[in-house]
C-alpha positions as CSV (number, residue, x, y, z in Angstrom):
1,X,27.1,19.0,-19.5
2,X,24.8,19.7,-22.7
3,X,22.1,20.8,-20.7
4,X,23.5,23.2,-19.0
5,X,25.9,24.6,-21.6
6,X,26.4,28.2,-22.6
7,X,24.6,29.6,-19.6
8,X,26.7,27.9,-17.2
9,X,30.5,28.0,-16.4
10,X,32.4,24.6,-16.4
11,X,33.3,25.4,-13.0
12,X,29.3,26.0,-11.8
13,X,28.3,23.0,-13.9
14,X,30.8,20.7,-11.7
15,X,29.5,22.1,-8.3
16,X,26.1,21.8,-9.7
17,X,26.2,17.9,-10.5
18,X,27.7,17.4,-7.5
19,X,25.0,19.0,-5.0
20,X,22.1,19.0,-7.4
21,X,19.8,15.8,-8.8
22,X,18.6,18.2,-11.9
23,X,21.7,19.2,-12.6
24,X,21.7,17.1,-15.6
25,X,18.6,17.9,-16.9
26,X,18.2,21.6,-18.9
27,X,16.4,24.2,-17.4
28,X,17.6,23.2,-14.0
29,X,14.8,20.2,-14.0
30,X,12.0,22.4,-14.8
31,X,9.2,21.9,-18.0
32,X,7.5,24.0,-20.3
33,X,3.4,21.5,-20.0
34,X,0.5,23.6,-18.5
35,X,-3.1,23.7,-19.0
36,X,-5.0,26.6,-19.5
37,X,-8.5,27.1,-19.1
38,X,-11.1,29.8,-19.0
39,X,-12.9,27.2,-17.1
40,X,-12.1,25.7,-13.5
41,X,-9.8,23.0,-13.5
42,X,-9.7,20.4,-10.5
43,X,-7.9,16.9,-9.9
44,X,-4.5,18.9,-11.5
45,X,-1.8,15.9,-11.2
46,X,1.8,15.8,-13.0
47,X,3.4,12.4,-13.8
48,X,7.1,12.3,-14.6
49,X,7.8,10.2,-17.6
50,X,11.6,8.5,-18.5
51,X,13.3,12.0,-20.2
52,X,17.0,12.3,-21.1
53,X,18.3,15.9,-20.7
54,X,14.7,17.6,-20.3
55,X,12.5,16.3,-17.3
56,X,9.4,15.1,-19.9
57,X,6.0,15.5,-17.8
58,X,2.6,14.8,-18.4
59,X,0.2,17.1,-16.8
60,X,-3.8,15.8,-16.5
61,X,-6.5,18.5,-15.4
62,X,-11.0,18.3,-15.5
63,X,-11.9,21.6,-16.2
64,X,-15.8,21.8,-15.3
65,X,-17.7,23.8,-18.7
66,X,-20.9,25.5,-18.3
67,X,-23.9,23.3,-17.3
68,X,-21.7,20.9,-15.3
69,X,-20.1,19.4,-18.3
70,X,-16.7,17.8,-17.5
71,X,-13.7,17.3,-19.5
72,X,-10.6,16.0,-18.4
73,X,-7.6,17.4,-20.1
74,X,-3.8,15.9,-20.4
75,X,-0.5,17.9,-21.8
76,X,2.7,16.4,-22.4
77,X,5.9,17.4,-24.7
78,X,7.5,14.1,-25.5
79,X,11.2,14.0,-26.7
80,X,12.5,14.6,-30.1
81,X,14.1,12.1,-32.3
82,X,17.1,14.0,-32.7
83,X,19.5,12.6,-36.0
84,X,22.8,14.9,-35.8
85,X,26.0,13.4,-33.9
86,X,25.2,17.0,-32.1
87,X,22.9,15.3,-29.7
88,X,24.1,11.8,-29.5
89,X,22.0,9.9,-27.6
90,X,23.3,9.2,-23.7
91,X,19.9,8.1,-21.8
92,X,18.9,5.0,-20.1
93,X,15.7,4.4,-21.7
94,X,16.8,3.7,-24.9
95,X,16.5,0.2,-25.0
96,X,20.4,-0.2,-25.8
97,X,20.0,1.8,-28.9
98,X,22.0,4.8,-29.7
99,X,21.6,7.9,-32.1
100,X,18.0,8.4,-33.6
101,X,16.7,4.6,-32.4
102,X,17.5,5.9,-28.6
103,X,15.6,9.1,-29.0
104,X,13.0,6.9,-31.1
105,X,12.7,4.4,-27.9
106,X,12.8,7.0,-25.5
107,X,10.3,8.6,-27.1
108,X,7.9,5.4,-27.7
109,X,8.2,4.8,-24.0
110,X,6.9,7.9,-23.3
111,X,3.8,7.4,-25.8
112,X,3.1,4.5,-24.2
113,X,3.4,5.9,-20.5
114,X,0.8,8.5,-22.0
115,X,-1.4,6.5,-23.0
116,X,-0.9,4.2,-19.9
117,X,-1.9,7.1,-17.8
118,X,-5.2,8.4,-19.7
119,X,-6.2,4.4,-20.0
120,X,-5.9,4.2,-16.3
121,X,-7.6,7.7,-15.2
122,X,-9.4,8.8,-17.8
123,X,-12.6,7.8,-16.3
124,X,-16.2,8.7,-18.1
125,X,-15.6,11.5,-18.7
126,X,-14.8,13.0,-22.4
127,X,-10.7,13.2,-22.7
128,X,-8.2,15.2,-24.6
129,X,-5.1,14.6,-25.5
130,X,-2.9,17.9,-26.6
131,X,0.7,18.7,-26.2
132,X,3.4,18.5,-28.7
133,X,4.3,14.6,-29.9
134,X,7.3,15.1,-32.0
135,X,5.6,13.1,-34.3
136,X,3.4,12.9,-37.4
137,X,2.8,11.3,-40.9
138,X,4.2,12.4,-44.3
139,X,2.2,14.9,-46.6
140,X,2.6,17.6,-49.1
141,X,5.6,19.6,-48.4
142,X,5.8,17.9,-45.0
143,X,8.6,15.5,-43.9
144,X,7.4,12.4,-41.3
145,X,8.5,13.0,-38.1
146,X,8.8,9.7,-35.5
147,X,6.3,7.7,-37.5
148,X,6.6,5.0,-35.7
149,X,5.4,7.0,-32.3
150,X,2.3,8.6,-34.3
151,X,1.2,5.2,-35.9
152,X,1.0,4.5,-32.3
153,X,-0.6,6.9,-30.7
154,X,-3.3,7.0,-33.7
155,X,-3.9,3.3,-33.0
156,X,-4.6,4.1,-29.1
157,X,-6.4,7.7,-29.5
158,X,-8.4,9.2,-32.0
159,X,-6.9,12.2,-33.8
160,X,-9.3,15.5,-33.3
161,X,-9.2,16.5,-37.2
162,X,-11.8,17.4,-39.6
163,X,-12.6,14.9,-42.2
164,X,-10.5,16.1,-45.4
165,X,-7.9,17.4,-42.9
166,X,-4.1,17.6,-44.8
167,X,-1.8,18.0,-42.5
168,X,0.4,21.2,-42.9
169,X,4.3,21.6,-41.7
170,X,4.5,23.4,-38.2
171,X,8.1,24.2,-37.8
């Protein structure tokens, strides 16, 4: 009902959920990951990933750079922790938790289905790891967001930041 809600009528929302599987997820099912490259991309695949309201994907591209040079690219958008009795959490991948410890589960899941995925097809090639984690460390003027997501995800990837780097808010 959330998902759909104001751009749907009640009345809509209850034929939708009755004749459509995305019904319950927001934007009819669809996602916001691409890749973009000025360079070709091959071997496109999308995995779907445990989401509650928005269908969470990670997409995975090589895009071929000048002189042959591979690189093999994945984008994901993993859920929010979400903390207001606004957006209570109703998933099934939550572990049995509820409020912000189901969105944090949910969320940890997904990390780890990320990470999963670029163990398993990475290959030789150099990888990169963008999209936007919903997560990240404490600083100046900066409030930590699913720390215990991007502790993770530091321990299994290498963060692409120059030495010196302070992290600045991005909301």
């Amino acid at each position: 009902l959330a998902s759909a809600l104001p751009t749907e009528t009640f009345s809509s929302i209850r034929t939708l959920c009755e004749t459509n599987p995305a019904a319950g997820l927001a934007f009819g099912g669809q996602n916001g990951v691409m890749i973009l490259s000025k360079h070709p991309l091959s071997n496109i695949e999308t995995i779907v990933v445990p989401g509650t309201w928005n269908r969470r994907v990670i997409t995975r591209a090589t895009a071929t750079l000048p002189g042959a040079r591979r690189v093999t690219v994945y984008c994901n958008h993993l859920t929010p922790q979400f903390e207001s009795t606004a957006f209570p959490y109703t998933g099934r991948y939550g572990c049995g938790r509820v409020g912000r410890e189901g969105w944090a589960s949910e969320q940890l899941a997904q990390a780890r289905r990320l990470v999963q995925w670029v163990t398993q097809t990475g290959g030789t090639d150099p990888v990169v790891v963008a999209g936007d984690f919903n997560s990240g460390p404490a600083s100046s003027g900066v409030v930590a967001e699913a720390v215990e997501t991007y502790d993770y995800l530091r321990t299994q990837l290498t963060p692409a930041v120059p030495q010196g780097y302070t992290p600045v808010c991005t909301f």
